[in-house]
C-alpha positions as CSV (number, residue, x, y, z in Angstrom):
1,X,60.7,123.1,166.5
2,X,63.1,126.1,165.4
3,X,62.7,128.7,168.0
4,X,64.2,131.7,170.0
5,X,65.8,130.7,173.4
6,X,64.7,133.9,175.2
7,X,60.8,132.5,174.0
8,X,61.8,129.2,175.5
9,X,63.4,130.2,178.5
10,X,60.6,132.4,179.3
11,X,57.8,129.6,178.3
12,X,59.6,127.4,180.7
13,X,59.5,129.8,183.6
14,X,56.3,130.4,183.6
15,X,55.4,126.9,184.1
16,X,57.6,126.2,186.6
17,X,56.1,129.7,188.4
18,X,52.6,128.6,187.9
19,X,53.2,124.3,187.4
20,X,50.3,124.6,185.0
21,X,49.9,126.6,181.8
22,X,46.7,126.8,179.4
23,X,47.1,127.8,176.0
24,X,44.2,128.2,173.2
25,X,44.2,126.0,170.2
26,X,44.9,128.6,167.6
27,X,48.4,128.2,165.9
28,X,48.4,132.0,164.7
29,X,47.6,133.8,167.8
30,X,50.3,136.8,167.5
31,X,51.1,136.3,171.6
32,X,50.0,133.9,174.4
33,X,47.9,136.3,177.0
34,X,49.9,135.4,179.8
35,X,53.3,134.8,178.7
36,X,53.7,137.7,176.2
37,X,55.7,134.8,173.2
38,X,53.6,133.4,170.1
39,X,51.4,130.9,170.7
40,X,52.5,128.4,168.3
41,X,55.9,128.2,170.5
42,X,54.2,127.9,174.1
43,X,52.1,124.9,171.8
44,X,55.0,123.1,170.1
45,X,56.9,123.5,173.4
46,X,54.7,121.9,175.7
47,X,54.1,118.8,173.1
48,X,57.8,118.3,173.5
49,X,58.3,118.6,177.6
50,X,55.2,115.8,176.5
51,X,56.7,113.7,174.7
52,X,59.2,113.1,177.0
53,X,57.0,112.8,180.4
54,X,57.3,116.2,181.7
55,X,54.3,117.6,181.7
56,X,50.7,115.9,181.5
57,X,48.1,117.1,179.2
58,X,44.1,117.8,178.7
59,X,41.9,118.9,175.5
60,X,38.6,120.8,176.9
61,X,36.7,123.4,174.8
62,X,39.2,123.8,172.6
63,X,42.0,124.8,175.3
64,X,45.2,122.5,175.9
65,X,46.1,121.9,179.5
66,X,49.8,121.0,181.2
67,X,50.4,120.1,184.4
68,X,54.1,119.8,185.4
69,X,55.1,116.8,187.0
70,X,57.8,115.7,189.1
71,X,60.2,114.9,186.4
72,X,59.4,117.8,184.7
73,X,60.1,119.9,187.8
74,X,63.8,118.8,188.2
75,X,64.9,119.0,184.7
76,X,63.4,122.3,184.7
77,X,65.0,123.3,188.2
78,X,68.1,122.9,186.1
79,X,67.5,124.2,183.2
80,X,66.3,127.5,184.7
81,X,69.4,127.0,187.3
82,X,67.4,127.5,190.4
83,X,68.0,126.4,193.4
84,X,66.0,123.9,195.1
85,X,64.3,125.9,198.2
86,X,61.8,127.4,194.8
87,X,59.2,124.9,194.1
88,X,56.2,126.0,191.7
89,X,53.0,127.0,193.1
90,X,50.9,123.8,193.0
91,X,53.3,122.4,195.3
92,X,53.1,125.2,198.0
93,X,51.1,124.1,201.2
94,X,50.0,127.0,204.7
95,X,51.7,124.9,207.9
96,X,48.5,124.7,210.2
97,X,47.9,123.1,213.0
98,X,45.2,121.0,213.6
99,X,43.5,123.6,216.1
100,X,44.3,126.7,213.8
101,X,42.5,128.7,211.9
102,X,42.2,130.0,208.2
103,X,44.7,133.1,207.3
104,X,41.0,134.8,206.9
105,X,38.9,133.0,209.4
106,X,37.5,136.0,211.6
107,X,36.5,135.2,215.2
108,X,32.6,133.9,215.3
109,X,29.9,136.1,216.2
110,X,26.7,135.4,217.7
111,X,23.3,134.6,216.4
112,X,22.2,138.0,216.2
113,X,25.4,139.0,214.0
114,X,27.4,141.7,216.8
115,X,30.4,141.1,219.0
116,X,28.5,142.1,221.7
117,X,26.7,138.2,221.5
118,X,30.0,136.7,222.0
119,X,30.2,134.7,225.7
120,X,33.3,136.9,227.1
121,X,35.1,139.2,226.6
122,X,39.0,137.2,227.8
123,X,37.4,134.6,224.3
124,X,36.9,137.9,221.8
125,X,40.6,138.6,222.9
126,X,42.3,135.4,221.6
127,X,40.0,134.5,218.7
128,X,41.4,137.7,216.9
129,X,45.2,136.9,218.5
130,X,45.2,133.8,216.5
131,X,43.8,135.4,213.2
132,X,46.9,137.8,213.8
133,X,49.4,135.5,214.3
134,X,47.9,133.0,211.2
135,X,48.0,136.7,209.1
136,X,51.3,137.2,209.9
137,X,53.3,134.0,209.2
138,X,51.0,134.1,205.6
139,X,52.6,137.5,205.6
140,X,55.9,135.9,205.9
141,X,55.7,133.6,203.4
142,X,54.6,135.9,200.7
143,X,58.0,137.7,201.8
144,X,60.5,135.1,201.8
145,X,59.2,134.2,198.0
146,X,59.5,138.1,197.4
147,X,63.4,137.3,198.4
148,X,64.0,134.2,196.5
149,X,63.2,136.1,193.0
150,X,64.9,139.0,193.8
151,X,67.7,137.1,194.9
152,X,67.6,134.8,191.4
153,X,67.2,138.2,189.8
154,X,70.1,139.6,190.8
155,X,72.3,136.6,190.0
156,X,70.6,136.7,186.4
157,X,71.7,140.3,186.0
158,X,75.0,139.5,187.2
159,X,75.6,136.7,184.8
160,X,74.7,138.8,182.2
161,X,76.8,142.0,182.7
162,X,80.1,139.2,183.2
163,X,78.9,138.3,179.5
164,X,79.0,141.6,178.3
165,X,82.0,142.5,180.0
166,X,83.7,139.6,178.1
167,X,82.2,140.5,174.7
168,X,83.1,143.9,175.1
169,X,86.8,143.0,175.9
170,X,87.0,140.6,172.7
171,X,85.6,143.0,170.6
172,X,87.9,145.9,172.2
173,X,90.6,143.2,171.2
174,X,90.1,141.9,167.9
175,X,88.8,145.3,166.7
176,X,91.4,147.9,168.3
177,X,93.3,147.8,164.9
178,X,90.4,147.1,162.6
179,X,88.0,149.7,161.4
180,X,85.0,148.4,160.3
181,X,82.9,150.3,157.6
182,X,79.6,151.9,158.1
183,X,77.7,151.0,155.2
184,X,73.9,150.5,155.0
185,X,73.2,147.5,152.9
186,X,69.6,146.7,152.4
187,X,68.5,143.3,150.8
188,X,65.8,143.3,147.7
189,X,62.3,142.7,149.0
190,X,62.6,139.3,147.2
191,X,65.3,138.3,149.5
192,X,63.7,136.3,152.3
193,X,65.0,134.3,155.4
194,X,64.4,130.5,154.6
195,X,62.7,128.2,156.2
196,X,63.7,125.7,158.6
197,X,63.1,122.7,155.9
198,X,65.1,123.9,153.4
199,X,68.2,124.1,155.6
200,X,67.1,121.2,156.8
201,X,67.1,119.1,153.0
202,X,70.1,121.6,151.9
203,X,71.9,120.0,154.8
204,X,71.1,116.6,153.8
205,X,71.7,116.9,150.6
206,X,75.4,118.2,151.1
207,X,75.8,115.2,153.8
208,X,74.9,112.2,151.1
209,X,77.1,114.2,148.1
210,X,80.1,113.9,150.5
211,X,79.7,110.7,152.5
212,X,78.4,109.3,148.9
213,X,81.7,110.5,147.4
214,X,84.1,108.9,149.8
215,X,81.9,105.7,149.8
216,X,82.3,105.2,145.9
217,X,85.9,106.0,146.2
218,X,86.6,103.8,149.1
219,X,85.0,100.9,147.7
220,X,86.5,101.5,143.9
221,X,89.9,101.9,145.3
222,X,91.6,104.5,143.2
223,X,95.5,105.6,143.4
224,X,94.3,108.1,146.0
225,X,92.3,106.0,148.2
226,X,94.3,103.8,150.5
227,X,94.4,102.1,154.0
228,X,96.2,102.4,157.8
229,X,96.6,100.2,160.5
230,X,95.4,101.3,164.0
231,X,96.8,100.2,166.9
232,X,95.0,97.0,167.7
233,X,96.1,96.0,164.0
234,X,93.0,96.3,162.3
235,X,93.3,97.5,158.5
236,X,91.4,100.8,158.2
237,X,90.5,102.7,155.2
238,X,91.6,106.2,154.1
239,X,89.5,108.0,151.9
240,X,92.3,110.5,150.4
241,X,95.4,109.6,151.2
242,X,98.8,112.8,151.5
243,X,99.8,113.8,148.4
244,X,98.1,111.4,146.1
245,X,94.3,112.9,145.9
246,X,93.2,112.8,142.5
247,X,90.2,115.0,141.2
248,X,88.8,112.2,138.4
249,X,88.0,109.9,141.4
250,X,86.7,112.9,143.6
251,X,84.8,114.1,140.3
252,X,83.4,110.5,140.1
253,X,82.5,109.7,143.9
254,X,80.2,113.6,144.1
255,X,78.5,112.0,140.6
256,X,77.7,108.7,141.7
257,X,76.3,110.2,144.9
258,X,74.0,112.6,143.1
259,X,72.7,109.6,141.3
260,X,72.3,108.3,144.4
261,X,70.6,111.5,146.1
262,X,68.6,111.7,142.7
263,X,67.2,108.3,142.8
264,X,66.2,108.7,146.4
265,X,64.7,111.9,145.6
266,X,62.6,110.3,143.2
267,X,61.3,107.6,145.8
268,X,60.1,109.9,148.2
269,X,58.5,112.1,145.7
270,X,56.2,109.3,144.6
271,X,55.5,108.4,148.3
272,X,54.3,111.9,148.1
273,X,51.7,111.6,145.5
274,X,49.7,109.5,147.5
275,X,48.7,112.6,149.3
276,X,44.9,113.2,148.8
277,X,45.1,117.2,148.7
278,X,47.2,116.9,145.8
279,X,45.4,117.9,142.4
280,X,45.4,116.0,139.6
281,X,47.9,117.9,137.0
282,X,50.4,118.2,140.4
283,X,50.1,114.7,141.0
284,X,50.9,114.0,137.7
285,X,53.8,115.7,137.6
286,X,55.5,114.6,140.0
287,X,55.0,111.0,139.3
288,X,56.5,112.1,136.0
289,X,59.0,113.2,137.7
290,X,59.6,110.7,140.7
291,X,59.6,107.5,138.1
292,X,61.9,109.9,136.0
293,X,64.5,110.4,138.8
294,X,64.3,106.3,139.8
295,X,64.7,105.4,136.4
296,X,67.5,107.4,135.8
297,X,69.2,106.4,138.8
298,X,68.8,102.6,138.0
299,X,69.9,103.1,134.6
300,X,73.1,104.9,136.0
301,X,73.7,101.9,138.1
302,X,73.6,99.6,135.8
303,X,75.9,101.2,133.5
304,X,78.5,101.8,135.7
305,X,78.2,98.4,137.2
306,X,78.5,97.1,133.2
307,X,81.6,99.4,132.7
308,X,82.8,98.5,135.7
309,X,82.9,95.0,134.7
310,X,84.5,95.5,131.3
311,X,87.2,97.4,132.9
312,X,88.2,94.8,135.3
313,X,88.2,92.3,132.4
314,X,90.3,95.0,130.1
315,X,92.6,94.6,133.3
316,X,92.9,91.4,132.8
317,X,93.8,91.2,129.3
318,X,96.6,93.4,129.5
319,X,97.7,91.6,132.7
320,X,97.5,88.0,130.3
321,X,99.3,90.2,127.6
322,X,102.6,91.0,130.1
323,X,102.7,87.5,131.2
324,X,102.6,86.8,127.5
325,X,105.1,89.1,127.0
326,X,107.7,88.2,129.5
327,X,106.9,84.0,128.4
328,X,107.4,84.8,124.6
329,X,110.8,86.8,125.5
330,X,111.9,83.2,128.0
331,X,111.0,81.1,125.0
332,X,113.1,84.1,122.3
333,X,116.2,83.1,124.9
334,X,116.2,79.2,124.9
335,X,115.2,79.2,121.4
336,X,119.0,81.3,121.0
337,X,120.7,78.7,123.7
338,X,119.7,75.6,121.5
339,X,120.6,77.7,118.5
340,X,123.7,78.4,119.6
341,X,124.9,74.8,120.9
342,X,124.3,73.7,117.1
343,X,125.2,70.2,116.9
344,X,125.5,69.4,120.4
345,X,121.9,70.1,121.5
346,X,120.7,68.2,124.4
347,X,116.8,66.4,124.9
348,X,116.2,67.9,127.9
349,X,116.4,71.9,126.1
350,X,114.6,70.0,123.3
351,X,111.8,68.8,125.3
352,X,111.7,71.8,127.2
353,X,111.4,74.2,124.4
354,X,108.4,72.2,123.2
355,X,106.6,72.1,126.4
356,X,107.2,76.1,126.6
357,X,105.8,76.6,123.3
358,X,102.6,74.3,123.9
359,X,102.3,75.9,127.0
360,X,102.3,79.3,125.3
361,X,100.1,78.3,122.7
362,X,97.5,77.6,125.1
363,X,97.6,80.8,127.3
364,X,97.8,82.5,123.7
365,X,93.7,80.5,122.8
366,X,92.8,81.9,126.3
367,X,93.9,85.1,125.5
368,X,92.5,85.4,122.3
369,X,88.8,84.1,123.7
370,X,88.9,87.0,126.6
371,X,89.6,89.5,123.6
372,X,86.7,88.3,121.9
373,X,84.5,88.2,124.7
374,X,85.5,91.7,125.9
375,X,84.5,92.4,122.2
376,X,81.3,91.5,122.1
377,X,80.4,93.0,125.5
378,X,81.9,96.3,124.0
379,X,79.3,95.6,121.0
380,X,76.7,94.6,123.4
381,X,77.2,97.9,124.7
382,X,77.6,100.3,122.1
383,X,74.1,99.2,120.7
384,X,72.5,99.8,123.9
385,X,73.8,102.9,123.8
386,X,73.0,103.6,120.2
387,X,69.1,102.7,121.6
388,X,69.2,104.9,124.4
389,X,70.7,107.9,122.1
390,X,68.1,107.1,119.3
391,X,65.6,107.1,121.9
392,X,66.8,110.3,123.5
393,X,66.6,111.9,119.8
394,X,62.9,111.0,119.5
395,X,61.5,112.5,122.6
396,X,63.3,115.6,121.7
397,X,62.2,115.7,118.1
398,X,58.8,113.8,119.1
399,X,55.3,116.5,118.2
400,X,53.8,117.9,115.9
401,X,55.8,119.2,112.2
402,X,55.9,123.3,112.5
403,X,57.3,125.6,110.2
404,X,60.8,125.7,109.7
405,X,62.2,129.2,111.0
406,X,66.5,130.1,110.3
407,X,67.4,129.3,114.0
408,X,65.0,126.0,113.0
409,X,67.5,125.8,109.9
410,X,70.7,126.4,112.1
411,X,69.6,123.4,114.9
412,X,68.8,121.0,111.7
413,X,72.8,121.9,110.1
414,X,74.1,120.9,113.4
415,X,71.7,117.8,114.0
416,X,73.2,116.6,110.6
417,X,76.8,117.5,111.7
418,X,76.3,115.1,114.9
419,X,74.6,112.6,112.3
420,X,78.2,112.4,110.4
421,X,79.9,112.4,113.4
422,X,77.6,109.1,114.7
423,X,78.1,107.4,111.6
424,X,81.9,107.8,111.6
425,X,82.1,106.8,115.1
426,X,80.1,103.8,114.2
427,X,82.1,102.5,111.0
428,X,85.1,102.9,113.6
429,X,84.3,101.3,116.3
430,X,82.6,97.6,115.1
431,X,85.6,95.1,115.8
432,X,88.3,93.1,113.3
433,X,87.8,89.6,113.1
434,X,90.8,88.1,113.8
435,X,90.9,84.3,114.4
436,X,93.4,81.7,115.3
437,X,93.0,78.7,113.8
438,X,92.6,80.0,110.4
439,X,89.2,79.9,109.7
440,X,87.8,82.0,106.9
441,X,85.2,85.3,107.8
442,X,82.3,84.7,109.0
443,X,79.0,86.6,107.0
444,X,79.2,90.3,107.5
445,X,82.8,90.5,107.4
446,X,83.8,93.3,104.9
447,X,82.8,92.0,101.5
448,X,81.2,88.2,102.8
449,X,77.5,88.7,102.5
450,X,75.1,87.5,105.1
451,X,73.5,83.9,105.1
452,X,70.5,83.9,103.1
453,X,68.2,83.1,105.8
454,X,69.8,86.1,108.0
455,X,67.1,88.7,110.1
456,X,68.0,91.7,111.1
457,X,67.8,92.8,114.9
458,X,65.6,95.9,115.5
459,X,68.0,98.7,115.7
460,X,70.3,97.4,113.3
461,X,71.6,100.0,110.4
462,X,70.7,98.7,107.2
463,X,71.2,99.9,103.0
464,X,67.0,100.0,101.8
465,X,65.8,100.8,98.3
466,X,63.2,102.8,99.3
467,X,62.0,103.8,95.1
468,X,61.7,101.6,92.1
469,X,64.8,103.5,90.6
470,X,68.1,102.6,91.8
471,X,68.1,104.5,95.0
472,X,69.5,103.6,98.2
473,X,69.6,104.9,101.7
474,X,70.6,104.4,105.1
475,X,68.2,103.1,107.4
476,X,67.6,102.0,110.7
477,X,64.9,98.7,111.1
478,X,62.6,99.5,113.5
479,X,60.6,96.2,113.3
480,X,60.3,92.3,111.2
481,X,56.9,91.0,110.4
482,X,58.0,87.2,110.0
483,X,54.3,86.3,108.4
484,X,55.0,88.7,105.2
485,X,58.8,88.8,105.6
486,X,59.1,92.5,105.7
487,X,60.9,94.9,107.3
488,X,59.6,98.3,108.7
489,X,62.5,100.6,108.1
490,X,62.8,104.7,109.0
491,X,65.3,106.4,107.3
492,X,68.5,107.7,109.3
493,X,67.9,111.5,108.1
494,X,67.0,113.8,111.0
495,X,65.3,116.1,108.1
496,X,63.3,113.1,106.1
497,X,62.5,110.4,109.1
498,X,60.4,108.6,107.0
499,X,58.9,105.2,107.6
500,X,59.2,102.6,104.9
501,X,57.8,99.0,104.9
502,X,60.2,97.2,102.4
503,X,60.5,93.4,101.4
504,X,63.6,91.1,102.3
505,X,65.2,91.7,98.8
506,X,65.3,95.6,99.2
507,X,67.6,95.2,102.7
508,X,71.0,94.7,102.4
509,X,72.4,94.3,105.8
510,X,75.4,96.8,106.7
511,X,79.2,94.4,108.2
512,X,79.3,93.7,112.0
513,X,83.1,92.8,111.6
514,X,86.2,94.8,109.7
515,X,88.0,92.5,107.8
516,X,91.9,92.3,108.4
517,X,93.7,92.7,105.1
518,X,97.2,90.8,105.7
519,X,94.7,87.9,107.4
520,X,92.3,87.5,105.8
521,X,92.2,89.4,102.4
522,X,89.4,87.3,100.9
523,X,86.5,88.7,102.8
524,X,87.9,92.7,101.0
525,X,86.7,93.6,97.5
526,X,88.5,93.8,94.7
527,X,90.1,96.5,92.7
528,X,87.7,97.4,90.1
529,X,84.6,96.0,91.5
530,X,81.3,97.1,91.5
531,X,79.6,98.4,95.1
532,X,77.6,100.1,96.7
533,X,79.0,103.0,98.5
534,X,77.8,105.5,101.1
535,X,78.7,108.9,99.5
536,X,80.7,111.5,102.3
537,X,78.8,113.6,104.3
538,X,75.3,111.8,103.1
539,X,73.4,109.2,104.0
540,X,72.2,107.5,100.3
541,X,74.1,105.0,98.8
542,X,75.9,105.4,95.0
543,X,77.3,102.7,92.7
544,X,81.1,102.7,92.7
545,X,84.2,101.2,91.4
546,X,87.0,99.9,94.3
547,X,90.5,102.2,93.3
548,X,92.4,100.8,96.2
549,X,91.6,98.3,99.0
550,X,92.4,99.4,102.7
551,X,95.8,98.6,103.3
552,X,95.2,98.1,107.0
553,X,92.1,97.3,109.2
554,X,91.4,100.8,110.5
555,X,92.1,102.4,106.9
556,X,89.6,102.8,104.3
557,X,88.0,102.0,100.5
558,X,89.0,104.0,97.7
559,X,85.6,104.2,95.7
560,X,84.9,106.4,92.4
561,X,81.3,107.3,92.5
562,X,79.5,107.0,89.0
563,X,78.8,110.9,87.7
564,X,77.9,111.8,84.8
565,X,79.3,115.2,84.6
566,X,83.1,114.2,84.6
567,X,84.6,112.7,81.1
568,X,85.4,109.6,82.3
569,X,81.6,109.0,84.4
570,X,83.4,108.7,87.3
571,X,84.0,110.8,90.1
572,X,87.8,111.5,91.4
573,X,87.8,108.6,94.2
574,X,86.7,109.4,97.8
575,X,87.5,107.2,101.3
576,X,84.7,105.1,102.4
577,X,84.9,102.7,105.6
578,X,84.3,99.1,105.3
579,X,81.1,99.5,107.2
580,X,79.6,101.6,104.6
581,X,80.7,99.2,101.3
582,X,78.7,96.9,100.3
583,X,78.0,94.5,97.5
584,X,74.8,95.9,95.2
């Protein structure tokens, strides 16, 4: 325990004064009777001399008891600094003879209680010689302590006016040319001293945020991070290495290790509610809380450790795509020797040529299967994420339906803002399908419509016909009852979330793949066809003629809407993505 040295110092001199010490069982006694510090201290002191075989202890009528031992006595001989002629008072013995008396054992009387009984007078004379003599060497004694704490006194003073001396010359030194101000600051009463716990976890938390940080970073490697060799030739690491620290990777090591601090915290938070003082509602919250922090963490890991992976095979693409590189340019050179010997072309360049190709040809098929598997683990990924958003969404927007306010307005303008945003994000990011031997699109590329026995996966965005008129919305399936073959749709709209259950032949499932238009142009609509089209900045679906097909995968559609207000019944033509055109 936390506590003043002077309280210590003088708990620890009393004991070894007395070699016993009793102290009450009350932790909120203001002062211990005989050695003037709180009670709790002379308590929490004594447990520890305990602890460590220094003292022995009894519990009687609600009183501790310590008795120093011989352990105890030498380590505090030196930690008082005394020297060893002082021994505590348990330990101090009268030297008697075995004839001698008592230091207060008078000369005997008689039977009748008077001197004048005793047998001589030569016998009254040396019975009270010896009590004198006994008197004085206890005399003696008593003095020669006196001069053992005087003497430790004065060597205490001593030592402490040399300290003083020395502070008063270092502050004479460092403050001869300084002048410091005399202002009277007074903290707010709120302002309090804290405790010995939270310094404690403030501590603790700092220490995992750094040694977290340089752990991440020394096992991710950045550019900063690097290693040395010591001198018995063993490879050492170097968390930030002279002039090449980088803030990104410091930035991520202090994250991951407040993950880390966070999903610890949340462990020992739910060790805590197994506490039975706790109340209900307080237990509650903090399991809320605990399986919150825990969950997050492990989420956290997992994610990094996906992205992780996906960058190392990224890396490896692009490391396949300069060995490609530097191949295709060898083959671009002997393809211009053998062109250049004409008629005179040996077998050997022939054969070699070939073999180059083939050769090329096959790292080209690895290639192009890495691409598509980093592909689909970037799809893999962006619908997770799309769950955990849409999930996020509804525990914010979960409750009951209130009245609309204008701030209520304001929130619902920029919900629909991040909706557009989300669904341009998503039209852009679903992949091209390219393939390599030819093959033609597979269903849900562009215009090619999806097999006929085709379920959608909960989560999936979807075009619904949620009215008998011809009206169409985006929609998100939230589940597929295979016994009726319907689908249990909710509309996309933050304002409308509405829950529709809807047959087979109302879904029209929205592309997976963009369709490349120089490879494979079939899978595009035509100019003058007939879609349906999601209208900008909405989230219902419009018939449409095509104007213009996109001229390259990340371009867009053309349409003209059908409106009845212009001459012609169609509207000037707007740019929808491939994602959002489908066939009606």
């Amino acid at each position: 325990m936390l506590m003043p040295k002077k309280d210590r110092h003088a708990i620890y001199e009393y004991l070894f004064k007395e070699g016993i010490c009793v102290a009450k069982k009350d932790f909120h006694m203001a002062k211990h009777r005989d050695i003037g510090v709180h009670n709790l201290y002379v308590i929490k002191a004594m447990q520890s001399l305990k602890s460590r075989d220094y003292v022995k202890e009894q519990f009687a009528w609600r009183h501790y008891y310590w008795m120093l031992t011989n352990e105890g006595m030498n380590y505090l001989r030196e930690y008082l600094h005394l020297p060893p002629e002082i021994i505590p008072a348990t330990l101090k013995r009268p030297q008697r003879g075995p004839d001698a008396r008592g230091p207060m054992d008078r000369p005997t009387v008689g039977p009748s209680g008077k001197l004048g009984d005793i047998d001589s007078r030569e016998s009254y004379r040396k019975a009270m010689a010896t009590w004198v003599g006994t008197t004085n060497r206890a005399v003696e004694e008593i003095w020669l302590h006196c001069c053992f704490i005087i003497i430790e006194h004065e060597a205490v003073v001593e030592l402490t006016r040399s300290r003083v001396q020395m502070d008063s010359l270092i502050e004479r030194i460092y403050f001869s040319s300084l002048v410091c101000p005399n202002l009277k600051l007074s903290l707010p009463r709120w302002v309090q001293a804290p405790s010995a716990m939270m310094v404690y976890g403030i501590v603790l938390v700092i220490y995992f945020l750094i040694t977290g940080g340089v752990i991440y970073d020394v096992i991710n490697e950045p550019p900063s991070i690097g290693s040395t060799v010591d001198s018995r030739g063993n490879s050492r690491p170097v968390a930030f290495m002279a002039y090449r620290i980088n803030g990104q990777y410091i930035m991520e090591g202090l994250a991951a290790s407040f993950m880390f601090v966070l999903g610890g915290l949340g462990f020992v938070i739910l060790d805590r509610t197994t506490h039975p003082s706790l109340s209900k509602f307080n237990r509650s919250m903090l399991l809320g809380f605990g399986i919150g922090s825990a969950t997050c963490n492990s989420l956290s890991l997992e994610l990094v450790q996906a992205y992780d992976q996906l960058k190392q095979e990224v890396d490896a693409c692009f490391d396949r795509f300069a060995r490609d590189s530097i191949q295709l340019k060898e083959l671009r050179i002997l393809y211009e020797k053998l062109d250049r010997e004409e008629n005179r072309q040996s077998n050997y360049n022939r054969s070699k040529l070939k073999a180059s190709v083939q050769s090329f040809l096959k790292d080209c098929e690895l290639q192009f299967a890495s691409v598509q598997q980093v592909l689909r683990e970037v799809q893999s990924a962006q619908r997770v994420l799309e769950a955990k958003k849409a999930e996020v969404m509804l525990s914010k927007h979960r409750g009951a339906k209130e009245a609309r306010s204008s701030i209520d307005k304001q929130n619902g303008a920029l919900r629909r803002c991040t909706l557009m945003l989300m669904l341009q994000k998503s039209a852009i990011s679903i992949p091209v399908w390219v393939s390599i031997s030819n093959d033609c699109a597979p269903p849900l590329c562009g215009a090619v419509p999806a097999a006929p026995d085709y379920v959608c996966k909960v989560g999936d965005l979807c075009v619904a016909k949620v009215k008998n008129d011809d009206y169409w919305i985006l929609a998100e399936v939230k589940a597929y009852y295979s016994a009726q073959a319907k689908y249990n749709v909710e509309d996309i709209d933050e304002e409308q979330k509405e829950r529709h259950i809807l047959g087979r032949k109302k879904i029209i499932p929205l592309p997976v793949f963009r369709a490349h238009p120089a490879l494979n142009p079939e899978a595009l609509f035509e100019v003058n066809s007939i879609v349906l089209a999601l209208y900008p900045q909405t989230t219902c679906f419009y018939r449409g003629i095509v104007q213009r097909r996109p001229p390259g995968p990340l371009d867009s559609y053309l349409i003209a809407f059908e409106d009845s207000s212009y001459p012609s019944g169609f509207s000037p033509p707007l740019t929808v993505p491939q994602r959002y055109v489908v066939s009606p």
